[in-house]
N, C-alpha and C positions, 0 to 999 in steps of 0.2 A: 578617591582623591589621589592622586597620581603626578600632576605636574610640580610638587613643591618638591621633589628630588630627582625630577627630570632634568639627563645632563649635568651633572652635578659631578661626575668621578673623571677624572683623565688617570689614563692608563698609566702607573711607572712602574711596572713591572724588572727596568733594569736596576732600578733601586734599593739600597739594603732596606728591612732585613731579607727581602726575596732574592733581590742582585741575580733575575734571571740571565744567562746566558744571553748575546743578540739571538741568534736561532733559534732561541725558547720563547723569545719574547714576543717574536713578530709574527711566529708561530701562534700563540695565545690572542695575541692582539687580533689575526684572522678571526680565528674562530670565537672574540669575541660580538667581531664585526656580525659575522655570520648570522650570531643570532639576537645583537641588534636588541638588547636590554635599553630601556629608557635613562635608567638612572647614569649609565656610560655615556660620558661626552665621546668617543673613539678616537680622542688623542692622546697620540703617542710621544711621553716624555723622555727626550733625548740628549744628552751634550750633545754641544755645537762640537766638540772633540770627535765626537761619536758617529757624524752622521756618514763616512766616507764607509764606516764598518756598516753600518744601516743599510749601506747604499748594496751591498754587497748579497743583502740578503734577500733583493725585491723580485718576485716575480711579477711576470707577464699577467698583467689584470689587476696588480696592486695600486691602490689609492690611498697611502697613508697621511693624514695630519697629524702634522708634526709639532710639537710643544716643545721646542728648544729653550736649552738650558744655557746661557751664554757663560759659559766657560774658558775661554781660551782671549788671546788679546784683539785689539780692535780690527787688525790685520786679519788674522785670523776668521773671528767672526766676519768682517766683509766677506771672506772667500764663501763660508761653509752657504751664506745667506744665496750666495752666488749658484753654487752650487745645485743649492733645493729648487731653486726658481726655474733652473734649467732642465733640473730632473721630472718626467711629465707623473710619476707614479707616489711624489713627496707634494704638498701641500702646505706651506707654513698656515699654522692658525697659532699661534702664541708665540712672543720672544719674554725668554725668566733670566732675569737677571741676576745671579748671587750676590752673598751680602758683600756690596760696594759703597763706598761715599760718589754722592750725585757728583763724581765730574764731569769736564768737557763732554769726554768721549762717550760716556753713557748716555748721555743728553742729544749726542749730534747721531749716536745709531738710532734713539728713539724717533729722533726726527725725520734720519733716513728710512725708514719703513715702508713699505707699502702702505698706502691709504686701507682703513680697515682692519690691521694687523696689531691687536693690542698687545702692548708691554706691561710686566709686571715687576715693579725690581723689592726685592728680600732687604731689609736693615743688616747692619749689623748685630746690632742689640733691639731691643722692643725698648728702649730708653729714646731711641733714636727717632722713632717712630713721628712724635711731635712735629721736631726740627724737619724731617725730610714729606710728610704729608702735604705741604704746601708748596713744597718744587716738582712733587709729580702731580699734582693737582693743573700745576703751569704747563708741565709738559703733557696732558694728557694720559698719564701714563696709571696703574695701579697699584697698588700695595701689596705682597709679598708673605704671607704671616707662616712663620716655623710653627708646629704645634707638638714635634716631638723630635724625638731621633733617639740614635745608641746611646748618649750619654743624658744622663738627670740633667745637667743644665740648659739641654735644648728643650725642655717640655718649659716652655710658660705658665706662670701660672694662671686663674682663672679670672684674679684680678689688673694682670698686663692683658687677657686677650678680649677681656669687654672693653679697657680702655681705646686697643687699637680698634677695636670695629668701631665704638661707637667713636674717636676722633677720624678713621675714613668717610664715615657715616654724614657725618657735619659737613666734610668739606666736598660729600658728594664723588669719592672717587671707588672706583671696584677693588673687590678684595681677591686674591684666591691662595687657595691650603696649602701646607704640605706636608709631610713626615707625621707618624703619631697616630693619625685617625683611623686608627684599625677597626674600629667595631661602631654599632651605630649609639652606641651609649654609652658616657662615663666609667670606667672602671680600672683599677688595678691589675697590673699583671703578675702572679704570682709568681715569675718566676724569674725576673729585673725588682719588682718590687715598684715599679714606675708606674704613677697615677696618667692615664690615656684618658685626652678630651676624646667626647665622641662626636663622630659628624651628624647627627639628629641634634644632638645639642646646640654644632657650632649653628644650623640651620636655623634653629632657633631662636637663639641668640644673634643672629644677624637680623632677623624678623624683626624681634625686641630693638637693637639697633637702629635698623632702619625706620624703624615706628618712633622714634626718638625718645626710646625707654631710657633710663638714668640709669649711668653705668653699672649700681647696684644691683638691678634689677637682670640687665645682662649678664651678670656673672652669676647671681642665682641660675640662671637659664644652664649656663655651664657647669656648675656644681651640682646642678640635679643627676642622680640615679635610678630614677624611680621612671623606669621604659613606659609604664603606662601614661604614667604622669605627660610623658612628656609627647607617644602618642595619641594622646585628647587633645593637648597643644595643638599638635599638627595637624589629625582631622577636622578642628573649627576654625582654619584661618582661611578669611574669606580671600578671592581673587588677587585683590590692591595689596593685601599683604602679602602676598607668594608672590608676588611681582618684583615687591619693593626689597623682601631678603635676598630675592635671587640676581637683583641689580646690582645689590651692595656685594654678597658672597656666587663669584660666577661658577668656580669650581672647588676641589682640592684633589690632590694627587694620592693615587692608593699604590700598594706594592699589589696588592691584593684586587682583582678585577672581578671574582665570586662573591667573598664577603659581602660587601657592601649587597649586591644585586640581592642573596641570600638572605640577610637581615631586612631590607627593605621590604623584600616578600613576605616574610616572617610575620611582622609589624602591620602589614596591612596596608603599608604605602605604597606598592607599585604591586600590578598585577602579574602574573605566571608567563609573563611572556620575558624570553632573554635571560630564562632558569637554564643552566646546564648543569 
């Protein structure tokens, strides 16, 4: 069983807590390409600040997708989009929005996109989530969800992240990760003291979601620890189910590009190919 965490990780290696250098990262990002793991989507998350320093790093042969972070103002962003489109060795495959209120201009870059090029924009708060699920639902666009970061108030907890799957769920729009999902199961870190969702769980739990489980039940999915437990879950989900969570949750973002591949392996989910 193999396809339910296929594509499933974008590379953010410049991201805390890793904060790889650019020459570290692009560096990593090759030799992840190279050996071509399944569970790696092979995009590369970048500020839209960041891509002129990107740019500096490309060699002759490179073909990176790009998962831009739109950071910078609407000016700005028009140039950096200008930019990649021009450059034949960058790719756009994703525009991430930070946590904004849906105005004009985030609406009018959504619009301006390339046909094909999905947007995902981030809340401000997971309170937010409600009121803003139904203007990106109108624009097309996706939903954004924090799972961690440096400080205790950016880890949600288990009963805001089954509500926000299962209300993108309802209105039918995609979801993808970020920050937090270090390991592929529930646990503590001993040494923050911060409870970490795991990305086997959130897969789960978007399953459950998509299957139109009752948020209770999603969040159990999240609150579980128990690695075995959860893979029997995932070696009996048949086709239409692995279809339907991976519509709902398209990726989330790792600092970490081995972990994940390592535990997946570990676990039985994806085979030995894309181990380094």
């Amino acid at each position: 069983m193999t396809s339910l965490l296929d594509g499933l990780v974008d590379d953010a290696g410049l991201f805390p807590p890793t904060a790889l250098s650019m020459p570290d990262a692009v560096a990593r990002h090759r030799a992840d390409r190279r050996a071509a793991s399944s569970i790696l989507t092979h995009r590369f998350l970048c500020r839209a600040s960041r891509i002129a320093e990107l740019r500096t790093q490309l060699q002759p042969g490179d073909r990176i997708c790009v998962s831009l972070i739109a950071d910078n103002r609407q000016a700005g962003l028009t140039e950096t989009l200008a930019q990649i489109e021009k450059d034949s060795a960058l790719d756009l495959a994703v525009v991430e929005f930070s946590p904004v209120g849906m105005d004009v201009a985030v609406a009018d870059v959504i619009a301006a996109l390339p046909q094909g090029i999905p947007a995902f924009v981030e809340p401000a708060a997971y309170a937010d989530i409600a009121d803003l699920v139904p203007e990106l639902a109108r624009l097309g666009a996706g939903l954004k969800l924090r799972c961690g970061g440096l400080r205790p108030e950016l880890f949600p907890s288990a009963a805001e992240l089954a509500d926000a799957l299962a209300t993108a769920a309802r209105a039918g729009i995609p979801v993808k990760a970020t920050a937090g999902l270090h390991h592929a199961v529930r646990y503590t870190d001993t040494h923050t003291g911060f409870t970490h969702h795991g990305f086997l769980n959130l897969v789960l739990a978007s399953a459950a979601a998509a299957g139109g489980a009752a948020v209770a039940a999603i969040e159990s999915t999240l609150l579980t620890d128990d690695a075995l437990r959860l893979v029997r879950v995932a070696t009996v989900l048949d086709g239409d189910a692995i279809a339907s969570a991976r519509a709902l949750l398209t990726s989330y973002g790792s600092c970490s590009t081995t972990i994940p591949v390592a535990e997946a392996h570990a676990f039985g989910l994806i085979d030995t190919e894309g181990i380094r």
